[in-house]
C-alpha positions, 0 to 999 in steps of 0.5 A: 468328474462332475461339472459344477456351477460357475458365473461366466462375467461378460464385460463389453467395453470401450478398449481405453478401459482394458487396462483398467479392467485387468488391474480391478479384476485382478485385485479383486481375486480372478485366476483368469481372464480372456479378451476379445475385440468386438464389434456391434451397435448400442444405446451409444451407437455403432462401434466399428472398430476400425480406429483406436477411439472406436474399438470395444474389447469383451472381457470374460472371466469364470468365477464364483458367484460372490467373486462375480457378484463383487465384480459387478458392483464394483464396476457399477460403482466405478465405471458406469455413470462415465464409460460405455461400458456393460457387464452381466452374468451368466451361470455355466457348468465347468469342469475341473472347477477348482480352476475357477 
């Protein structure tokens, strides 16, 4: 089987949105997601992680491009001007691309 390629889609954010984050993401066609909590430092300073109101998740997802596309300006139009909150996009060669 040959790979094919995708977009990998990494949202860093504050983890009050995760919730937020599924639910858009879901309505908007994703099969799947992972979570992760992450720790780091930004225009907005650091993120420790080591209380409720300072935790950030990454949420990644692998789709196609227009999928990805969509995502990324409905979390500028929804999420940006208010929230900590950064997402970009990467290519990545997957197999078994029908899962994606």
């Amino acid at each position: 089987m040959s790979p094919v390629q995708r977009k990998l889609i990494t949202i860093i954010a504050e983890s009050a949105l995760e919730s937020y984050l599924v639910r858009d993401l879901k309505r908007l066609g994703v099969s799947g997601y992972t979570v992760c909590d992450v720790r780091g430092e930004g225009a907005r300073g650091k993120r420790k992680g080591d209380w409720d109101q300072n935790r950030t998740i990454c949420l990644t997802s692998i789709c196609q491009s227009a999928l990805a596309h969509a995502i990324l300006d409905h979390l500028a139009a929804t999420y940006f001007e208010d929230y900590a909150i950064v997402a970009y996009l990467s290519d990545v060669d997957v197999h078994r691309g029908n899962k994606f």
